[in-house]
C-alpha positions as CSV (number, residue, x, y, z in Angstrom):
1,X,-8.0,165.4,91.9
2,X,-7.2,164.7,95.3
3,X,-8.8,167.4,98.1
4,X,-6.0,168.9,101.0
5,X,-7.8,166.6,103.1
6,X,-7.3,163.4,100.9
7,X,-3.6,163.9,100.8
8,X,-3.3,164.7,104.6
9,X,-4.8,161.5,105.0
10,X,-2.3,159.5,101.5
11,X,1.0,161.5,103.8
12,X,0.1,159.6,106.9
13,X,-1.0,156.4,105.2
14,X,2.5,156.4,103.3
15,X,4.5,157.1,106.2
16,X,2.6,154.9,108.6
17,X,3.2,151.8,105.7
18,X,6.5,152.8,105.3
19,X,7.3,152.0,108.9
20,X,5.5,149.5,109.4
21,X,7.6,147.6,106.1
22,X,10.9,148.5,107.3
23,X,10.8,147.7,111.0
24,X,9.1,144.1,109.6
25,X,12.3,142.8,109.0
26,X,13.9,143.7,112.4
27,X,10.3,141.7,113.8
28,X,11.7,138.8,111.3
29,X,15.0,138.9,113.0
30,X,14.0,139.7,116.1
31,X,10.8,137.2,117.4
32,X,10.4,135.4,113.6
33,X,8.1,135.4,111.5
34,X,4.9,135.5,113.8
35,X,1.6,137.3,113.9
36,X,3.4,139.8,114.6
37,X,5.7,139.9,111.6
38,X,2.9,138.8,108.8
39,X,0.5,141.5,110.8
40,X,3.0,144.8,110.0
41,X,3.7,143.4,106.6
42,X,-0.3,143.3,105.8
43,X,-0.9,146.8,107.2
44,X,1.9,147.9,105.9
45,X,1.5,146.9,102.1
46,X,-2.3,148.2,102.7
47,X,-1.1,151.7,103.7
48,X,0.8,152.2,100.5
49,X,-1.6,150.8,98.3
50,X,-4.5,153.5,100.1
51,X,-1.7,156.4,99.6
52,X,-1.2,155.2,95.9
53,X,-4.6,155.4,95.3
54,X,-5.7,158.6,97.3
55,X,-2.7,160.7,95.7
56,X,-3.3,159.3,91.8
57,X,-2.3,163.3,90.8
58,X,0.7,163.3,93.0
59,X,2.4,160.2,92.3
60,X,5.7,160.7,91.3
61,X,5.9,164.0,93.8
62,X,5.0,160.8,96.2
63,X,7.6,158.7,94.6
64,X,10.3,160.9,95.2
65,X,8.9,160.9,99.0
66,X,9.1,157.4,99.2
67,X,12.7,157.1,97.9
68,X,14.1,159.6,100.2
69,X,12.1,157.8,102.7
70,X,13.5,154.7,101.9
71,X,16.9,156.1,101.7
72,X,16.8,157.4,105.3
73,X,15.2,154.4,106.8
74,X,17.8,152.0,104.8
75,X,20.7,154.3,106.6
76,X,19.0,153.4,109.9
77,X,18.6,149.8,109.0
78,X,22.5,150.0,108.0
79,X,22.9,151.3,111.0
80,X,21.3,148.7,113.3
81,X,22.9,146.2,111.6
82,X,26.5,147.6,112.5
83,X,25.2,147.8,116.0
84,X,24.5,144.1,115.6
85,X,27.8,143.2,114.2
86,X,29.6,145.2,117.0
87,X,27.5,143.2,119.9
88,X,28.3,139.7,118.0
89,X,32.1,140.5,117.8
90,X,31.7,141.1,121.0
91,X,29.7,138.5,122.3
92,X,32.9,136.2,120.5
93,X,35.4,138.0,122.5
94,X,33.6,136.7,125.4
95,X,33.9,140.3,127.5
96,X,31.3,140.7,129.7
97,X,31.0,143.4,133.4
98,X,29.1,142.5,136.4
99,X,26.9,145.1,137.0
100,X,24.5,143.6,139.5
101,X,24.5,144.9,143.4
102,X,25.8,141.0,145.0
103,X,28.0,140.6,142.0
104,X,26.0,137.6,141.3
105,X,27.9,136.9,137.7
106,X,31.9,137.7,139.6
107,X,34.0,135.0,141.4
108,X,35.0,135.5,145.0
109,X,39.1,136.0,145.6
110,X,38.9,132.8,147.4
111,X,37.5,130.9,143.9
112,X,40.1,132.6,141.7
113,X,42.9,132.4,143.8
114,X,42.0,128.3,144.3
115,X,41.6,128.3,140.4
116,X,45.1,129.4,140.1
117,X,46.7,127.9,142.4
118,X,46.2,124.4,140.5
119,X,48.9,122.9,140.4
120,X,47.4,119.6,138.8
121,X,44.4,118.8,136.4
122,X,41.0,118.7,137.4
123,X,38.0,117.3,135.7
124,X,34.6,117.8,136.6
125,X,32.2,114.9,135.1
126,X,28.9,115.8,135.0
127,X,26.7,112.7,134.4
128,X,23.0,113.4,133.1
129,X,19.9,112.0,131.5
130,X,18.3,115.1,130.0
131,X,19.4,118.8,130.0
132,X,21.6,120.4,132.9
133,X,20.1,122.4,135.6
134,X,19.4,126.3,134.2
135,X,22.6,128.0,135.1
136,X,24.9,125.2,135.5
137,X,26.7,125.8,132.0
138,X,26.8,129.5,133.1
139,X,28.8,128.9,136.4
140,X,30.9,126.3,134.6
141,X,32.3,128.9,131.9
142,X,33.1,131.8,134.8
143,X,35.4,128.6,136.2
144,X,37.2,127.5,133.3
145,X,38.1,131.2,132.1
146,X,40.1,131.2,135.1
147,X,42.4,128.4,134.5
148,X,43.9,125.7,131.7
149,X,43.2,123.3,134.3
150,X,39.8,122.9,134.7
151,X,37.8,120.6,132.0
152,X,34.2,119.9,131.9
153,X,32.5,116.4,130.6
154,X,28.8,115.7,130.2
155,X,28.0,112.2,130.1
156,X,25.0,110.3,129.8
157,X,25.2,107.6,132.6
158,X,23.2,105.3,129.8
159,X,25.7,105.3,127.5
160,X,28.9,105.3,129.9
161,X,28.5,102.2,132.4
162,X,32.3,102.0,132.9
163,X,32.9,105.6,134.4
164,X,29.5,105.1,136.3
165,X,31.0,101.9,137.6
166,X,34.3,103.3,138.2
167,X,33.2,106.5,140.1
168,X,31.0,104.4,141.6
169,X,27.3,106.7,140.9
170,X,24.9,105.1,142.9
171,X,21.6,104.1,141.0
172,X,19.3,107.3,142.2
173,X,22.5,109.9,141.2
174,X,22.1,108.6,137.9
175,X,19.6,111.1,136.3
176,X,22.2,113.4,137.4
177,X,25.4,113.7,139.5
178,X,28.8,115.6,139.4
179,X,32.3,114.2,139.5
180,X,35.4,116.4,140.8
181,X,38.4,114.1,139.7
182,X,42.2,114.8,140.4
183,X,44.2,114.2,138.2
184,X,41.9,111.8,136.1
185,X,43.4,108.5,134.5
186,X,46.3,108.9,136.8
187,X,47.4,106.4,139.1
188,X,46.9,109.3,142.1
189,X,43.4,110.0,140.8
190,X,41.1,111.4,143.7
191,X,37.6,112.4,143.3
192,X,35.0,114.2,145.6
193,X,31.1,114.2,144.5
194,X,29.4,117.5,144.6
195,X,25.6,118.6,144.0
196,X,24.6,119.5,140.6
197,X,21.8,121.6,141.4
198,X,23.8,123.4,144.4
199,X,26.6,123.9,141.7
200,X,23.9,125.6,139.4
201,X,22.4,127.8,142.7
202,X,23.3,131.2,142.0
203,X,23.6,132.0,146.1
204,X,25.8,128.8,146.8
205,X,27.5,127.6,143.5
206,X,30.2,129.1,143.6
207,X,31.1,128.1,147.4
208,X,30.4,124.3,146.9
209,X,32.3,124.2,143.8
210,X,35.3,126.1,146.0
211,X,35.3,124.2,149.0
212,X,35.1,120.0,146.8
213,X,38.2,122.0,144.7
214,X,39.8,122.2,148.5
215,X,38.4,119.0,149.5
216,X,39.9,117.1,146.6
217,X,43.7,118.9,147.4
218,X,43.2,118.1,151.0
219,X,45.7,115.9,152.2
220,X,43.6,114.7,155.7
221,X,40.9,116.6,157.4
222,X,41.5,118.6,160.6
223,X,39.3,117.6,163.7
224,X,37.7,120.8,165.4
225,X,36.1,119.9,168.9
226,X,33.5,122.1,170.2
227,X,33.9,122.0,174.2
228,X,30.9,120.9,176.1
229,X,29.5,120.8,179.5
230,X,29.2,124.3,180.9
231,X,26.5,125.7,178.8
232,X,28.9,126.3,175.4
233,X,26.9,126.7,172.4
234,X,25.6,123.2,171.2
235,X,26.6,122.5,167.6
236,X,23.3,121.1,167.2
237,X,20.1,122.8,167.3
238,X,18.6,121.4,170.9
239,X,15.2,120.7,171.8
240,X,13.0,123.5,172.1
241,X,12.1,123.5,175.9
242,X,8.8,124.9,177.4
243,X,8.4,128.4,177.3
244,X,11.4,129.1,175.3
245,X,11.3,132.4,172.7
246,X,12.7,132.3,169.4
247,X,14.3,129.2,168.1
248,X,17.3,127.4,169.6
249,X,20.7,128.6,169.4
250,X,23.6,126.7,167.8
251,X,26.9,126.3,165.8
252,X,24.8,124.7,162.9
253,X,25.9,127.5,160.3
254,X,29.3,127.6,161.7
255,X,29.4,123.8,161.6
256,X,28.6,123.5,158.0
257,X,30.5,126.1,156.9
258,X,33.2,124.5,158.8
259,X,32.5,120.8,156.9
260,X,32.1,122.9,153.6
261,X,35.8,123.6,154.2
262,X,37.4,120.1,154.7
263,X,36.7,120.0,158.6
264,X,35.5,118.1,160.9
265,X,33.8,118.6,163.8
266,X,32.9,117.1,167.3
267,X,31.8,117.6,170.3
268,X,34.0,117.1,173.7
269,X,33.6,116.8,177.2
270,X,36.6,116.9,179.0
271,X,35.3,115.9,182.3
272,X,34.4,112.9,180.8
273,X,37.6,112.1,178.5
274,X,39.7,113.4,180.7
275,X,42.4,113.9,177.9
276,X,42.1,116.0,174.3
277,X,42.1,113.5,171.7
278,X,45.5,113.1,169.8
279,X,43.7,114.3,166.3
280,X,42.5,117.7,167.9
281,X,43.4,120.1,165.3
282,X,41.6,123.2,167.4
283,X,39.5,123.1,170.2
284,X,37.1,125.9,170.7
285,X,35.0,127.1,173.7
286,X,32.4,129.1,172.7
287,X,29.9,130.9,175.2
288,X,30.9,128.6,178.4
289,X,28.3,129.7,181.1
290,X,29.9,128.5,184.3
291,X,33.4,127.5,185.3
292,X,35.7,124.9,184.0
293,X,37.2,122.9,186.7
294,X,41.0,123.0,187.7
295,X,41.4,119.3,186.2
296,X,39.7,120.6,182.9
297,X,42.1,123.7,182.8
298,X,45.1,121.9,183.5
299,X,44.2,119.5,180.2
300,X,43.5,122.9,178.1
301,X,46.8,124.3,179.2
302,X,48.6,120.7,178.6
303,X,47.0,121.1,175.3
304,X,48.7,123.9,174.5
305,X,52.1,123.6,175.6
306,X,52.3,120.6,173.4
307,X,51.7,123.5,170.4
308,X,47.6,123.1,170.5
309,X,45.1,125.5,168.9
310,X,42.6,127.2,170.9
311,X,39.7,129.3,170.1
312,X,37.9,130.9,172.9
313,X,34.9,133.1,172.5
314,X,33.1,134.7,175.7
315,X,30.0,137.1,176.1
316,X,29.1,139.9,178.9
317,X,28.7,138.3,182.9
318,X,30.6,135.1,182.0
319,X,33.3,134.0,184.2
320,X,34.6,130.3,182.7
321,X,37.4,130.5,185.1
322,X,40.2,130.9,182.7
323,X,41.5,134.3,182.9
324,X,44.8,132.7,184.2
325,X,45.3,130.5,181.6
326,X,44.8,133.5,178.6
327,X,47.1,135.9,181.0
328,X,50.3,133.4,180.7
329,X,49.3,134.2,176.7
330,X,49.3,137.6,177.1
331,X,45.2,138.3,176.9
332,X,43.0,139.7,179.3
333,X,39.2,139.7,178.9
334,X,37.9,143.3,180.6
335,X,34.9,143.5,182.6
336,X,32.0,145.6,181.3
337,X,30.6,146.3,177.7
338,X,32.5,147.9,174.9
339,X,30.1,151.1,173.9
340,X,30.1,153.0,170.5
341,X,27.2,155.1,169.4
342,X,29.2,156.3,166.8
343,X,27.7,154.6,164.2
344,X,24.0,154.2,165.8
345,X,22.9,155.7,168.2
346,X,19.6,154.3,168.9
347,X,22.0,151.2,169.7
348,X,24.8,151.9,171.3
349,X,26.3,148.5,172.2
350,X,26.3,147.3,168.4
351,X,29.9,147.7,167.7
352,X,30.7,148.4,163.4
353,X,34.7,149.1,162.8
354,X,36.6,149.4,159.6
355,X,39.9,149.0,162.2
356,X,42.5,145.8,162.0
357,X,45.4,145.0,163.3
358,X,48.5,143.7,161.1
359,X,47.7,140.1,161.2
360,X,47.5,137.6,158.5
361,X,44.1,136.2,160.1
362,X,42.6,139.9,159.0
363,X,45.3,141.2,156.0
364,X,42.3,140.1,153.5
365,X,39.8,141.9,154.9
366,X,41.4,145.1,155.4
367,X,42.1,144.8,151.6
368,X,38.8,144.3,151.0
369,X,37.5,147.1,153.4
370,X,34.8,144.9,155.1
371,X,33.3,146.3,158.1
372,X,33.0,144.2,160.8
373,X,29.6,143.7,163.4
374,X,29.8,143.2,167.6
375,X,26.9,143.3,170.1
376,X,27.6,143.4,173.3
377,X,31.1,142.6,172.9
378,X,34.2,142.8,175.6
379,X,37.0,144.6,175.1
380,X,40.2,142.5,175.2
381,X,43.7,144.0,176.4
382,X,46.9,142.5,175.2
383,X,49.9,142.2,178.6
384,X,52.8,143.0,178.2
385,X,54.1,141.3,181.8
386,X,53.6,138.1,183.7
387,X,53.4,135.6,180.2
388,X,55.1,132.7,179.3
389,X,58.4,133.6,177.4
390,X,58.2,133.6,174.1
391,X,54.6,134.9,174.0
392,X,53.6,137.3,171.0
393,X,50.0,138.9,171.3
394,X,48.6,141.3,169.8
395,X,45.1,143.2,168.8
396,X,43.4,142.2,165.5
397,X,40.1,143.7,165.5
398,X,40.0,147.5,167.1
399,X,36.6,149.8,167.7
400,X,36.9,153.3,166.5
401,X,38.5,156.1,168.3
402,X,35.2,156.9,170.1
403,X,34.2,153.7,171.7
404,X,34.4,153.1,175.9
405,X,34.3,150.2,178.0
406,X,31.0,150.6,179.8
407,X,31.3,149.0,183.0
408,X,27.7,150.1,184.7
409,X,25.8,149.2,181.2
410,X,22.3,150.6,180.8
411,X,19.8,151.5,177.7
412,X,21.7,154.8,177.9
413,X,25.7,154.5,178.8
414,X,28.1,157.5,178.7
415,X,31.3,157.6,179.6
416,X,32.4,157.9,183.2
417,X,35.8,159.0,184.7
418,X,37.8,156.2,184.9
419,X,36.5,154.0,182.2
420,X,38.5,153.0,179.6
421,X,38.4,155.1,176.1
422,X,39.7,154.6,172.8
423,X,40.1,152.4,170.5
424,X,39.7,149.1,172.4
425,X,40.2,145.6,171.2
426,X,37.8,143.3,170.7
427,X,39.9,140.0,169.0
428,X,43.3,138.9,170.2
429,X,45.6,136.9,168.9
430,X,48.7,135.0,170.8
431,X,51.3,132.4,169.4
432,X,54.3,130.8,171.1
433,X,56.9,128.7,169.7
434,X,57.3,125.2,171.3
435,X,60.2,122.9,172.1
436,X,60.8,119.5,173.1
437,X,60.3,116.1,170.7
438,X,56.2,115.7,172.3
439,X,54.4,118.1,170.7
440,X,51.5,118.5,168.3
441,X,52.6,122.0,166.2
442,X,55.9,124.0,166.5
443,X,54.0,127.0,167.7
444,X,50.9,127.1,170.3
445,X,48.1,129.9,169.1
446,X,45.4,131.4,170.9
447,X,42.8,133.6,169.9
448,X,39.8,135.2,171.9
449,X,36.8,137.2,170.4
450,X,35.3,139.6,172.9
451,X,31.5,138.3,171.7
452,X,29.7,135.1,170.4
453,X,27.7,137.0,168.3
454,X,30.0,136.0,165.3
455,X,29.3,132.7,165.6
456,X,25.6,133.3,165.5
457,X,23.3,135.9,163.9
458,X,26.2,138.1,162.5
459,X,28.3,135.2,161.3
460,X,25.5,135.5,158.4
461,X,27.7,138.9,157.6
462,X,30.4,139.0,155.3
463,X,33.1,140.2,157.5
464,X,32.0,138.4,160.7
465,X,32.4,135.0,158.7
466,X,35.2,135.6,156.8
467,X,36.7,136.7,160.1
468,X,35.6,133.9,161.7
469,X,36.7,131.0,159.2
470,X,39.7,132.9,158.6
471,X,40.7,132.7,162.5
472,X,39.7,128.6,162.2
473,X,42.6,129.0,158.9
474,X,45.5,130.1,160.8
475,X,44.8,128.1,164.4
476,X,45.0,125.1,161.7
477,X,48.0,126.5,160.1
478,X,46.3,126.6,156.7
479,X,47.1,129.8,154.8
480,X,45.0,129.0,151.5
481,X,42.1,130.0,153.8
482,X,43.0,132.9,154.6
483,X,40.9,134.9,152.3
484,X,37.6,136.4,151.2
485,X,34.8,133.5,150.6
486,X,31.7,133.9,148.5
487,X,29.3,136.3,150.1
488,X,25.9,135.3,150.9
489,X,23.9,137.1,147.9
490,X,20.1,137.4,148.2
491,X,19.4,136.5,145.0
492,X,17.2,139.5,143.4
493,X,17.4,137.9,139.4
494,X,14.2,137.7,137.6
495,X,13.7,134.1,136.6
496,X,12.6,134.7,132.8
497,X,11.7,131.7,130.1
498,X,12.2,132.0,126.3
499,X,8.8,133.3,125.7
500,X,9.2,136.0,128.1
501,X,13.2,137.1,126.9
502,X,11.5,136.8,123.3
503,X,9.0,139.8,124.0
504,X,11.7,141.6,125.8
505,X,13.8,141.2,122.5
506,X,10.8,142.3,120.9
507,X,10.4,145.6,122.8
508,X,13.7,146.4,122.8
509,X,14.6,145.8,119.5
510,X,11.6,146.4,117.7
511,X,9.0,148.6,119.6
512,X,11.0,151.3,120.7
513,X,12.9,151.9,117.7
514,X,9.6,151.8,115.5
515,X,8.0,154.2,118.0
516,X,11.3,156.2,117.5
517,X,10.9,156.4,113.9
518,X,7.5,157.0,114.0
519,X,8.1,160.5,116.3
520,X,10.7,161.4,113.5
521,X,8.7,160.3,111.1
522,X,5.4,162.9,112.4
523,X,7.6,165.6,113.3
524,X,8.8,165.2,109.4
525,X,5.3,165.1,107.4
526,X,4.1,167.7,110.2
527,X,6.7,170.5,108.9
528,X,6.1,169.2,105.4
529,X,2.9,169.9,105.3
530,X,3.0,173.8,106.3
């Protein structure tokens, strides 16, 4: 006969086996049939067979155990097994939510609104040796869900000389290369290259994919020329000089975001051309340090009554000379430092505003409600008297109601009688429409930014770039860029292999539920047993 303490001991070695069987299965399933697996199945069938034994006297009181056992773990292997069905149907339907911080797995406006815009096919031929990059196919399938005219092609360059040969894939792309083609097979084809393993970067995929799509619709590329000669912000890194702190600034960001976007840009002296080259598209001056001469203002303002584009971006204590010039287009640039401690106190002359004017140049990022960063940034006033005729200006970019114009600026400003309160601009725009047979565009446009700031450390910030490369979209007249780009995301995934997503399957859908049952399972022989 079996003792109280020999059944104790036949309950818990049932119950333990019978868990152990069950969940076996899900193991199976779930990771295979592993040590794992065959180990749960061995201690399993040995429990039973050690309750069988231990509880001769009780067996078919044990039986009955067993079956209702069995009977409530089959309903919660029924169970599972609907849950699984539901995730495969929809897995099929192909429904999935971006739930991550960046939006890492979401396409920008500016990639959906290019995806639909298509007007023509586009093929993207990917030629490669072995398997793509990881992440690749992932990226490929978020584009072609937006649009009917986007197909992808995997060739391998061994086994395809002709299109090698035809889009001309040098010898070292061969292991692996990427084709945009317009249009493919057409006699209007046009094709642009692009970097696989940038494609397949989850920070930078999505922006070089977007900016070949606009480089393949491009029809020409728009010159931008960086004015030089009076201390403007190189677009080159320069050599670090002797003594110098922290590393060298330059356009370089700006630049390549710039090229990313079909442009190009150069440098220009006008002292030295004496003219602004006939394919100047924009020129910009950013940061100029000491004064343009009469001769180089007169070429600007030629420039511009021929329906020129001109960008012009000035910090605290510099005087380029051309507050004339910007007053006949209705802008001023204030004296003194816009102050807000609204939002920080601890820095008072870092400038964060929600505020916009009605402009296209900003209509996106109001919609988007992206806040926008200044340091040390003037305040610009839009006149109303003394411009040319025809002259439209106006604010884009406003502080909030509580910012001054600081005109003494110290670690701690306040606002003195007399300074100028409110909400003060700090980006202008001005157009004005142009006459006459010799000219460039039918309307001239201006735009001054109170700070270069934007163009520099905050131009890493989704407003300030957007803003920024939005401003470059409408002085070239190109409204398709007048949107919200990729941000920047700091990429935060966990890189995991196949061994490591195999134990997370394994805890998920194996050791949790076991431990699960097993709590129901003690709490059930527990109560049984008084």
């Amino acid at each position: 006969m079996s003792t109280p303490k020999t059944s104790r001991l036949a309950r818990i070695a049932s119950g333990l086996g019978l868990l152990l069987l069950p969940t076996a299965f899900i193991t199976l399933l779930t990771t295979g049939a592993n040590w794992y697996f065959w180990t749960k199945i061995s201690i399993g069938a040995v429990l039973l067979v050690v309750a069988a034994i231990t509880n001769r006297d009780k067996l078919a009181t044990w039986a009955r155990s067993v079956f209702f056992f069995s009977s409530s773990a089959l309903i919660g292997v029924v169970f599972i097994a609907l849950m699984v069905g539901a995730n495969f149907i929809v897995a099929r339907r192909n429904q999935t939510w971006d739930l991550t911080n960046k939006k890492l797995f979401s396409l920008s406006q500016q990639t959906r609104d290019t995806l639909k815009e298509l007007k023509q096919p586009v093929k993207i031929v990917i030629f490669a040796e072995k398997a793509l990059p990881e992440g690749l196919d992932d990226i490929l399938k978020r584009f072609t869900a937006e649009t009917d005219k986007l197909t992808v092609e995997v060739k391998d360059p061994r086994r395809s000389p002709a299109l090698v040969a035809k889009y001309k894939i040098r010898e070292q792309q061969q292991k692996l290369a990427a084709v945009l083609v317009l249009n493919a097979d057409q006699p209007n084809e046009s094709t642009t290259m692009v970097n696989p393993w940038k494609l397949a970067d989850a920070a930078s995929g999505e922006q070089e994919f977007t900016n070949a799509i606009i480089r393949l619709q491009a029809v020409g590329q728009q010159t931008v020329y960086f004015l030089e000669g009076h201390g403007e912000l190189p677009l080159e890194a320069p050599d670090e000089q002797p003594g110098q702190q922290g590393p060298p600034r330059s356009l370089l960001k700006v630049k390549t975001a710039l090229i990313g976007e079909g442009y190009v840009c150069e440098s220009l002296n006008l002292a030295k051309t004496n003219t602004v080259p006939a394919d100047a598209a924009i020129i910009v001056s950013a940061g100029a340090r000491s004064a343009y001469t009469e001769g180089e203002k007169r070429l600007i303002e030629q420039y511009l009554a021929e329906g020129g584009r001109f960008l012009y971006l000035t910090d605290a204590n510099l005087e380029p000379g051309l507050d004339v010039l910007l007053a006949k287009y209705g802008l001023q640039v204030d004296n003194g430092v816009v102050a807000d401690p609204r939002v920080d106190p601890e820095q008072p002359y870092l400038v964060v505003t929600p505020f916009y004017g009605d402009h296209e140049t900003v209509s996106a990022l109001r919609a988007s409600k992206l806040n926008l960063l200044f340091f040390a940034t003037r305040a610009i006033t839009v006149l109303r008297e003394g411009t040319l005729d025809g002259v439209t200006a106006m604010n884009t970019v406003l502080t909030t109601p509580e910012a001054w114009l600081e005109t003494t600026p110290d670690q701690e400003p306040k606002l003195d009688p007399g300074e100028k309160a409110g909400q003060l601009g700090v980006v202008a725009v001005s157009k004005r429409p142009i006459a006459g047979d010799k000219k460039r565009n039918d309307e001239a446009r201006v735009v001054v930014f109170g700070d270069t700031q934007v163009l520099l450390d905050l131009f890493g910030i989704e407003g300030d770039r957007n803003l920024v490369l939005n401003t470059m979209g409408w002085l070239g007249n190109q409204p398709k860029k007048l949107t919200i780009r990729p941000p920047d995301r700091d990429i935060s995934a966990l890189q995991i292999d196949g061994a490591m997503l195999g134990n997370i399957r394994l805890v998920v859908m194996d050791v949790l539920p076991m431990l699960l049952i097993g709590v129901g399972l003690t709490v059930w022989l527990t109560r049984r047993s008084r």
